[in-house]
N, C-alpha and C positions, 0 to 999 in steps of 0.2 A: 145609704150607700148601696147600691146596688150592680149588678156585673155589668161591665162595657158594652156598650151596644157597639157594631162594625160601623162603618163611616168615615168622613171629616179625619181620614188619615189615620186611623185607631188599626189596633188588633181586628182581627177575622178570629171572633171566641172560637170557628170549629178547629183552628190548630191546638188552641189551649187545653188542658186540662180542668176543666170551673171546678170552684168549690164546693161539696157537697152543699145539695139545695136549702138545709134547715141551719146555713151557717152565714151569717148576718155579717160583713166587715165591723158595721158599727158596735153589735152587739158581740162581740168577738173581741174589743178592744176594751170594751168598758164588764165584760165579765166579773162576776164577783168572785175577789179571791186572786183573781189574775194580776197581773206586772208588766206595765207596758213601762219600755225602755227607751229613752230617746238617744240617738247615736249622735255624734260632732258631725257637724253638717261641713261641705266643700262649698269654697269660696265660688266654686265654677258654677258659670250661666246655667248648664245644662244637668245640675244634680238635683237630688229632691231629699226629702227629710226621709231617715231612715228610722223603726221602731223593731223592736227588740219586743216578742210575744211569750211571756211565761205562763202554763195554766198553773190553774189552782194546786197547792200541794207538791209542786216541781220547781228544784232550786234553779235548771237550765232553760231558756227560752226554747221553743218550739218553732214557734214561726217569725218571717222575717215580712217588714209590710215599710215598699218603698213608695209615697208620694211625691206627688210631682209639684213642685211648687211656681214652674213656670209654663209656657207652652215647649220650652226647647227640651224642658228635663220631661215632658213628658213621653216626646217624641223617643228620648234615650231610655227611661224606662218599658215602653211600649218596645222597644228595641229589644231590649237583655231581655225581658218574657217570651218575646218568638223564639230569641235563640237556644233559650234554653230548655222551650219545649222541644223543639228540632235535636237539641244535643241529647234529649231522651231518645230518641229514635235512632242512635247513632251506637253501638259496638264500640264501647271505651271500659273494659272489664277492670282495669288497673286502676282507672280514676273516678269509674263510675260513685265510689260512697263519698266523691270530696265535692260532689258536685250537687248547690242547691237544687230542689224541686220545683218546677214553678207548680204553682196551685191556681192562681185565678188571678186574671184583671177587673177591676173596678172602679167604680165612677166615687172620688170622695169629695161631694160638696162641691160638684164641678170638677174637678182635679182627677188626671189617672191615677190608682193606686195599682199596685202589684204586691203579690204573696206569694210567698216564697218557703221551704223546708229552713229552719237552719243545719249548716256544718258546724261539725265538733273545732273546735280550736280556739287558742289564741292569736289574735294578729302577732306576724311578726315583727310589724313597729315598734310593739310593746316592748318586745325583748333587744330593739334594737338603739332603744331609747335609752337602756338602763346602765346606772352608772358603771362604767370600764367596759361595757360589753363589745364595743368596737374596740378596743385597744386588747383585747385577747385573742390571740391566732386561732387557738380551737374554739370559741362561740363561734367567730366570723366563716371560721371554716365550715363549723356546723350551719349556719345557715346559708352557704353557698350549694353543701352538699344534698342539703333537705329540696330547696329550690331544683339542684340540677336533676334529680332522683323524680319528681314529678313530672320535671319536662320531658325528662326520656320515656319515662312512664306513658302520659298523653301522646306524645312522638307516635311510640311504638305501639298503639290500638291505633289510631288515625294516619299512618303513614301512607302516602301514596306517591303517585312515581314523581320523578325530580323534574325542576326547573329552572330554569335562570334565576338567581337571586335579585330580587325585586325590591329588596330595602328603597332605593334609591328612586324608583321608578315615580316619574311625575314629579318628585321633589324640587327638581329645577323653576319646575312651571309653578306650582306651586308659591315658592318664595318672590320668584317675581310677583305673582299676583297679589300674592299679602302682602309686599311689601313694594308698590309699584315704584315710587319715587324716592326709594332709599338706595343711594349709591354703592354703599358695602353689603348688600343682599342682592345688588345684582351683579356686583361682583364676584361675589361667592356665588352663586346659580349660575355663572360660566366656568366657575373650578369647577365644579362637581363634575363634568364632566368624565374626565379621565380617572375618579374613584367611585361611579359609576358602570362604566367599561371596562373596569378590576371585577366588578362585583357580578355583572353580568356575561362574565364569562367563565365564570364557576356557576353549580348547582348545586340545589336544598332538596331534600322529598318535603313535597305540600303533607302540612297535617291542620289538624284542628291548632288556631290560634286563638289564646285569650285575649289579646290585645293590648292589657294593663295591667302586667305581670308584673308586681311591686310589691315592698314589704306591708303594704298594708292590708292588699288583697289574697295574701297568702297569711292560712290560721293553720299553729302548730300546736301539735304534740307530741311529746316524749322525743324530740328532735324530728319528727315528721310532717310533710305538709298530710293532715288530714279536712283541710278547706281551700274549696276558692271561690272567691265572690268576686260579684261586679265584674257579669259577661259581656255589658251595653258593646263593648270595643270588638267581637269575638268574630270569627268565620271560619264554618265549618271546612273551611279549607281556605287555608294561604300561606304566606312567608314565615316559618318557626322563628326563624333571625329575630321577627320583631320581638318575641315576648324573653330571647336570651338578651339581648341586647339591652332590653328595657330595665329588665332585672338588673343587672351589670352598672348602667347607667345613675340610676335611681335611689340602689343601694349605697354608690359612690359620693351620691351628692351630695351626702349630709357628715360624711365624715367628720366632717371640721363644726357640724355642728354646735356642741357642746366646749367650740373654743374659743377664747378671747379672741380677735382679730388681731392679725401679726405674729400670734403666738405658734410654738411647734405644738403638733395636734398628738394627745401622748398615745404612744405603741405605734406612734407609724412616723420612722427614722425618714427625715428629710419630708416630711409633710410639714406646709405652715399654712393657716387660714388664712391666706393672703388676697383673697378676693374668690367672687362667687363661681363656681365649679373647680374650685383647686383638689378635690377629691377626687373627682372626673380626669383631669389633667394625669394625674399620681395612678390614676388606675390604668390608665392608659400608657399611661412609660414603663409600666412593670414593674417598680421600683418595692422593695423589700418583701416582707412576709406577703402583703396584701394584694403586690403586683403576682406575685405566682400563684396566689388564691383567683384570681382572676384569669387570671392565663391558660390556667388547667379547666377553670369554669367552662369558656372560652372554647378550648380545644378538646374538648371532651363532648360538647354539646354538638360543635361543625364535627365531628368525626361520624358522630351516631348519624347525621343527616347524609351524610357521604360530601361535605364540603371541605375543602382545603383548609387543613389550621389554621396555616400562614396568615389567611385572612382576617384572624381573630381581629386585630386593631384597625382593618379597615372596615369591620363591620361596626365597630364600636363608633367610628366617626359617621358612618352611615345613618345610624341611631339617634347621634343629635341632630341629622338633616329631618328626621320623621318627628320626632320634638317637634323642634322647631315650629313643622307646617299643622302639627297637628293639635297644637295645648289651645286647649280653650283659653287660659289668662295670657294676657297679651303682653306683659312683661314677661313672665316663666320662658314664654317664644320665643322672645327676643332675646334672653342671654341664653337660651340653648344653639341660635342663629350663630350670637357673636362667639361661643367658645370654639363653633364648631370652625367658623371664619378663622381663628385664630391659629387655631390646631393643625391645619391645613396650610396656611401661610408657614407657621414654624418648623414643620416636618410636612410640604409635600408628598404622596405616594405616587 
């Protein structure tokens, strides 16, 4: 294994930081003493195998080393390593210790590999998976507040002056293209329209965006984000909406996980797992503890950007039009397409 050479679409190593020269990937992995971890791999085309690095004598991993197991996940790996050398180069004093190191690109066996520092934390899936933890107001709250508190954090080192809100932008076209000869997608790509033209007439300040801000790329402690992984989605400047929104969205959508279908979903009065995004739907109506968890989420994030509250639940539907054109699984797509169709038919804005 040895460091990337520039080419054939790859990294340009002079942006990178390489690995010190007497440090081998292969020999690095197979160390005596050491701990290599292998992470739950994503079903998506464009992910790669992830490994967990512990040296000898250290109960914590150290480094983080992603393969690409296709040519698309390479292209995405080869991605999150520019960005995240570029985000070194960037004045983010608040988030700078949550944020991986890239160390070096490498050739494994053929395949791009990437190295990485790790962050301290636990995913917050972890604790979002655990029995009753959605059905408690203060966890849920804590991990809204933990989430909001970084964003405003990154916000506020990366802020820059405001622009038309852009969720929306392209999304029309979009949908029709992914979905050429599908009747109710290009129906829906002539609503948007006018909740488009809502959106686009208020303004955000550009800051640095993660892209796929979700509970699984956000690692806690003591109720804090002290991690965030998995940059590939990132730009050093664009629409903040997306990564509030996504959080919002995402966090929503499993609610009903852990419940029998048909059944009321427990600690959230008037929720039933009644089909896919009924979390989403519930989050969006406002309704009980979870809908004002959301709404303050919501209105506290557009206030720091200088955008209009009110807009809160048009940016939420905004958010499954970016879904929708953006998920790699092509079912995940299509029911963020149809809820957002449906949300729109129901309640108009």
């Amino acid at each position: 294994m040895t460091p990337q050479a520039a080419g054939s679409g790859m990294l340009d190593p002079a942006t990178l930081r390489a690995l010190p020269g007497d440090l081998d990937l292969r020999t690095l992995l197979s160390a005596p003493g050491s701990r290599v971890v292998l992470l739950d791999g994503s079903r998506d085309p464009n992910s790669g195998v992830t490994l967990l690095v512990t040296e000898p004598g250290s109960a914590e991993p150290h480094l983080a080393v992603k393969i690409a197991t296709t040519a698309a996940a390479a292209e995405v790996i080869a991605r999150e390593a520019r960005l995240l050398a570029e985000l070194r180069r960037q004045p983010l004093p608040q988030v700078d210790s949550t944020l991986p190191r890239h160390l070096g690109v490498f050739e494994a066996d053929g395949m791009l590999a990437s190295v990485t520092t790790v962050v301290p934390g636990i995913p917050m899936r972890t604790s979002y998976h655990a029995f009753r933890h959605l059905a408690r107001p203060d966890s849920v709250r804590g991990d809204f507040a933990a989430a909001r508190d970084w964003l405003m954090a990154l916000h506020a080192d990366s802020m820059a002056a405001a622009a038309p809100i852009a969720l929306l932008d392209g999304v029309a076209a979009q949908i029709v293209t992914r979905w050429r000869d599908d009747t109710q997608a290009l129906d829906l790509a002539e609503r948007l329209g006018p909740l488009a033209a809502r959106l686009s007439s208020a303004g955000a300040r550009r800051t640095v965006v993660h892209g796929d801000f979700w509970a699984g790329n956000l690692l806690i402690s003591r109720g804090a984000v002290t991690g965030v992984v998995d940059w590939a989605a990132a730009e050093l400047s664009g629409e903040p909406l997306r990564d509030v929104v996504r959080f919002v969205l995402s966090y929503s959508l499993y609610l009903d996980r852990h419940t029998r279908p048909g059944r009321p979903v427990t600690g959230h009065p008037g929720l039933r797992a009644d089909g896919w995004g009924a979390g989403i739907r519930y989050a969006i109506s406002g309704q009980g503890w979870y809908g004002q968890i959301v709404r303050d989420f919501m209105q506290s994030t557009l206030a720091s950007l200088g955008t209009p509250t009110g807009l809160w639940r048009t940016a939420l539907l905004a958010g499954l039009g970016e879904v929708a054109v953006t998920a790699d699984h092509a079912d995940f797509a299509i029911r963020h397409r149809d809820l957002l169709s449906q949300l729109i038919t129901e309640a108009p804005l």
